[in-house]
VOGU-3710 file (C-alpha; in Angstrom, 3 decimals, decimal comma):
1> xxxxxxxxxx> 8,436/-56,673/45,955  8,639/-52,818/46,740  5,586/-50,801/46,016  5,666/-47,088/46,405  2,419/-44,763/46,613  3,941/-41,230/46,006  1,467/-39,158/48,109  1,183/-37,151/50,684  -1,808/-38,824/52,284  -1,343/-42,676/52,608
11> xxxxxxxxxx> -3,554/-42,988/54,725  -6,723/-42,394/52,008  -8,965/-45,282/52,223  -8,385/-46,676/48,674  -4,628/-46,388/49,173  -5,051/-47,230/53,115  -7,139/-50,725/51,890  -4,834/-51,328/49,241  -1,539/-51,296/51,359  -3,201/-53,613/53,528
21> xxxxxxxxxx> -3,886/-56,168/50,861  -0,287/-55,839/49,824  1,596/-55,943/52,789  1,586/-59,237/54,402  3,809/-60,528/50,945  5,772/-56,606/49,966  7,068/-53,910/50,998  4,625/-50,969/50,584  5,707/-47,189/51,166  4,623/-43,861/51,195
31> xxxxxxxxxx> 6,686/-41,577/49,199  5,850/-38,045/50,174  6,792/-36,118/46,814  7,805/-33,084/48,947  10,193/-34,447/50,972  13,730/-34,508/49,922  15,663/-37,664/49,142  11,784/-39,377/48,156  12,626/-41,342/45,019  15,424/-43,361/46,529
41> xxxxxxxxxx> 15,156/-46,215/46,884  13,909/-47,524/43,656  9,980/-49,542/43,849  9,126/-52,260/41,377  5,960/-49,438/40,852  4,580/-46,907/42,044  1,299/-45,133/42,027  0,822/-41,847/41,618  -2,108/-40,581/43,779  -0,692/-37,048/43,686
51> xxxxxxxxxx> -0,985/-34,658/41,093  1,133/-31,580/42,369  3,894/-30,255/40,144  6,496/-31,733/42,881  4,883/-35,191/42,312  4,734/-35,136/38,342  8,083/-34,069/38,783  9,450/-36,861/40,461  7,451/-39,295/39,034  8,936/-38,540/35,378
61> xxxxxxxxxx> 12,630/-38,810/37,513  11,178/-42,292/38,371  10,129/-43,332/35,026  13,852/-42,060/33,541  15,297/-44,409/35,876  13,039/-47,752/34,634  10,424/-47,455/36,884  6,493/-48,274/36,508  4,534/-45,328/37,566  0,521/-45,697/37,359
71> xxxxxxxxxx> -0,653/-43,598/36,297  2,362/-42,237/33,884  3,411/-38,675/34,497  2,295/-37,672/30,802  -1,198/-39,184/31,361  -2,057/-37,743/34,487  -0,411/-33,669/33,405  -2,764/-34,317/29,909  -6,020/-34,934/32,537  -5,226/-31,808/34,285
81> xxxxxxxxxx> -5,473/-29,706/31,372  -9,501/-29,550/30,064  -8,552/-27,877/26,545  -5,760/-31,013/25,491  -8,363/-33,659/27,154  -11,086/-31,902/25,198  -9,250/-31,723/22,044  -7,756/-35,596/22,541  -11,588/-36,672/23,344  -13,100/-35,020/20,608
91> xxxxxxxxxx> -10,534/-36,611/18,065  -10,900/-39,800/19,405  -14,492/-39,668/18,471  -15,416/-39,938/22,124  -19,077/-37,939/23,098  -16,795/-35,373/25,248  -18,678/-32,064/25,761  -17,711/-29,362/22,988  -15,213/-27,266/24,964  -13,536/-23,838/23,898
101> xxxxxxxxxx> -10,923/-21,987/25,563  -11,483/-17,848/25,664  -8,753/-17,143/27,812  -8,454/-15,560/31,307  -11,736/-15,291/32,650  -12,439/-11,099/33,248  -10,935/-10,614/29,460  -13,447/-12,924/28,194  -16,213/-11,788/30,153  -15,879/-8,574/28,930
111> xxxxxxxxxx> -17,537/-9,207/25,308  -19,099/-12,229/25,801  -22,914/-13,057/25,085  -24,759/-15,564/26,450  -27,167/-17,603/23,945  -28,062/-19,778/26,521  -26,975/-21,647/30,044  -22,879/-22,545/29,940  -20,204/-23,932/32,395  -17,650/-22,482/33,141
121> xxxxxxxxxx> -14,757/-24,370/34,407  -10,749/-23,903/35,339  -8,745/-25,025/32,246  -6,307/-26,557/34,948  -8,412/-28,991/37,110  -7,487/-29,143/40,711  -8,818/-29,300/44,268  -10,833/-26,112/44,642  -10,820/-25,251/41,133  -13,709/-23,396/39,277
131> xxxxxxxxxx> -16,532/-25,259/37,888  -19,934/-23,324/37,887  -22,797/-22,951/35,398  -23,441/-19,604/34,230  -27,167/-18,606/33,558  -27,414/-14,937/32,810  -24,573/-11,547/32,596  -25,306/-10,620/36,601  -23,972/-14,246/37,251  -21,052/-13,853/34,252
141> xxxxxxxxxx> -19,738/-10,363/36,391  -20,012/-12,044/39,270  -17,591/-15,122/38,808  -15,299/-12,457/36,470  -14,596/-10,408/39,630  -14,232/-13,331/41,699  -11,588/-15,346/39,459  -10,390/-12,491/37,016  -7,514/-13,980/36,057  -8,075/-17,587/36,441
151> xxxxxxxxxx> -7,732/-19,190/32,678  -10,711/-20,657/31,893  -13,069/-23,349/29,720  -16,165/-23,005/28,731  -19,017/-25,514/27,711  -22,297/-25,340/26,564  -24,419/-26,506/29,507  -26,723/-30,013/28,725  -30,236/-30,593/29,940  -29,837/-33,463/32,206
161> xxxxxxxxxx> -31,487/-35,012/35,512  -29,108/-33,162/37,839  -27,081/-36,526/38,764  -24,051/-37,353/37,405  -23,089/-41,036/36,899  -19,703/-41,259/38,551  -17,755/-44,134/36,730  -13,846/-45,074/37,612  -11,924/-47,794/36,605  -9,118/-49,882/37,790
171> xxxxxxxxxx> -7,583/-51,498/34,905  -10,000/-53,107/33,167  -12,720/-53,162/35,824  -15,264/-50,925/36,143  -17,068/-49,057/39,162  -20,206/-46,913/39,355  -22,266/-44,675/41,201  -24,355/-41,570/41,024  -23,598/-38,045/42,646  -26,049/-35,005/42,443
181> xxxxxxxxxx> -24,641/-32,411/40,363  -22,871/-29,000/41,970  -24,273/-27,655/38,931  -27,891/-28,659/40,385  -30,506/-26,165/41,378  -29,809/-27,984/45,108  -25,880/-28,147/44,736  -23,234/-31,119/44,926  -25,480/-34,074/46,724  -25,164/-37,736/48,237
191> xxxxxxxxxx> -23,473/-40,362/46,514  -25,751/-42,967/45,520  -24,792/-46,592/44,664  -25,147/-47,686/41,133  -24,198/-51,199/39,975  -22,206/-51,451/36,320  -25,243/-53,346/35,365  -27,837/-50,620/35,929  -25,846/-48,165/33,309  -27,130/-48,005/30,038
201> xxxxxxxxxx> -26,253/-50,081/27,381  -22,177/-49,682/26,330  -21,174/-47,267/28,856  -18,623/-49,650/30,978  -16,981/-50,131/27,513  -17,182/-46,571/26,581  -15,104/-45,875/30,087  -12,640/-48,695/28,955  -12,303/-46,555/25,774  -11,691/-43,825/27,656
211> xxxxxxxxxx> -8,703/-45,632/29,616  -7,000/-46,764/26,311  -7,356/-43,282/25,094  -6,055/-41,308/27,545  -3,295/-44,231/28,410  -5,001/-44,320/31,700  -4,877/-47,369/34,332  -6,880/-45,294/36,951  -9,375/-43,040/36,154  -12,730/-41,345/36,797
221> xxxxxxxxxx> -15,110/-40,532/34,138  -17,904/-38,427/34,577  -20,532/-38,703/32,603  -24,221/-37,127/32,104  -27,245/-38,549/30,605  -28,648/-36,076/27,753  -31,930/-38,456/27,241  -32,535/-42,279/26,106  -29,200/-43,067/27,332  -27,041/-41,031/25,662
231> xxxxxxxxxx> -24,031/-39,970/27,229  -22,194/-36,873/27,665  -18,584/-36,637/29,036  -17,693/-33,985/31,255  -14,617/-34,895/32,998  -12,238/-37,469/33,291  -9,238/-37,374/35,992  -6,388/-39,191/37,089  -6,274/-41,302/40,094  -9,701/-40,489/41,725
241> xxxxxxxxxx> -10,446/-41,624/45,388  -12,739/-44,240/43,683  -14,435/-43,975/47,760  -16,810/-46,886/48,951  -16,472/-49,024/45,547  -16,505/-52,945/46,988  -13,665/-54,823/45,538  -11,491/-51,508/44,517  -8,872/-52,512/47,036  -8,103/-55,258/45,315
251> xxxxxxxxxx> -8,136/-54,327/42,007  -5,621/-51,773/43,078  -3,934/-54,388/44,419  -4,193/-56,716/41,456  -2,982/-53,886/39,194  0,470/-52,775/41,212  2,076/-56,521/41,247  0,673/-57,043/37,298  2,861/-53,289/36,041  5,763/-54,455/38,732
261> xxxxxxxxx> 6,163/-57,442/36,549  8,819/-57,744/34,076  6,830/-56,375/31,237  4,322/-54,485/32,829  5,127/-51,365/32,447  3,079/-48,381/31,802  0,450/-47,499/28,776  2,516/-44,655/28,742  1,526/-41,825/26,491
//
């Protein structure tokens, strides 16, 4: 069986462990989406740990041609904008945080008021994006001058412990942990380990909600604790590195050869 992993970094640990699982019985291969000729020849499935415009790109060229591509193209573009995850989330009934979208950051900045503490965050999520909580005007100006035109998303900012509880999941298994906030007084802290049976009572399904949602196979979900238990969704993204997680590997693993199968396919969105 031919798996591809369309990324420019195989070597990731997740992917890295993964291909190492798979490759004493398939074929496993690296498909660089920037490099010309990379869908041919045609995988069984392929993963899509990339989330640059080349690689949606060729991963809806895969799809057209029959095949399985975790996550889909559609599901993994939806995650990258915060206002369509926000409104999907919210009409799903999920506890996403209440998220509006002003525009581009120095227009908005311009008349706003601040009631209390927000977060401010890139509407498109993506390595070195904006994400920063917003306390007073001095700070508002500030982040205005520095991303003027960046179009943004804001959110009213929740009291919580400063940690938030890192979840992923590989199909239907779920993973855990705990990572200080980089909205924290401190900044963005260690990891800490977290088993699934230390969360709070329905959380693991609440991420498996998430999944069927979203039409997600891999996915983070990050998640804040407002008090008692109750949870808060911040974030939830496509493909994560899902770092450090015992037994991720092979769930990975698991999941490629069950969507290369006949009917395996793709949630699809």
């Amino acid at each position: 069986m031919r798996i591809g992993l369309i990324t420019p970094e195989p070597g990731h640990p997740l992917l890295a462990d993964t291909t190492a699982l798979l490759a004493p019985e398939h074929t496993v291969e690296a498909v660089d989406p920037a490099a010309p000729g990379a869908a041919a020849p045609l995988a069984e499935v392929y993963l899509l740990k990339s989330r640059t415009p080349q690689a949606l790109e060729l991963a809806r060229d895969l799809e057209r041609r029959g095949a399985a591509v975790v996550n889909s193209a559609a599901a993994t573009a939806l995650c990258q904008d915060r206002t369509e995850m926000a409104e999907l989330a919210l009409r799903a009934g999920l506890p996403f945080a209440a998220t509006r979208t002003p525009g581009a950051f120095s227009a908005w900045a311009a008349g706003a008021r601040l009631d209390g503490p927000v977060v401010v965050k890139s509407r498109r999520s993506r390595r070195g994006d904006l994400v920063a909580r917003v306390d007073d005007m001095a700070r508002l100006r500030q982040l205005a001058r520095e991303w003027p035109h960046e179009p943004v998303v804001v959110q009213e900012y929740a009291p919580n412990s400063g940690w938030d509880h890192k979840l992923w999941a590989i199909g239907d298994e779920v993973f855990s942990a705990l990572r200080r906030s980089e909205l924290s007084p401190g900044g963005r802290g260690p990891t800490r380990s977290l088993a699934v049976a230390e969360l709070p009572s329905g959380w693991a399904d609440l991420v498996r909600e998430v999944g069927a949602v979203f039409a997600l196979d891999v996915y983070g979900v990050d998640i804040i604790d407002t008090g008692g238990g109750t949870p808060l969704i911040v974030d939830i993204n496509a493909f994560p590195g899902i770092r450090g997680q015992a037994g991720a590997p092979e769930a990975l693993a698991a999941l490629a050869l069950r969507r290369a199968g006949p009917d395996g396919g793709t949630r699809g969105v």
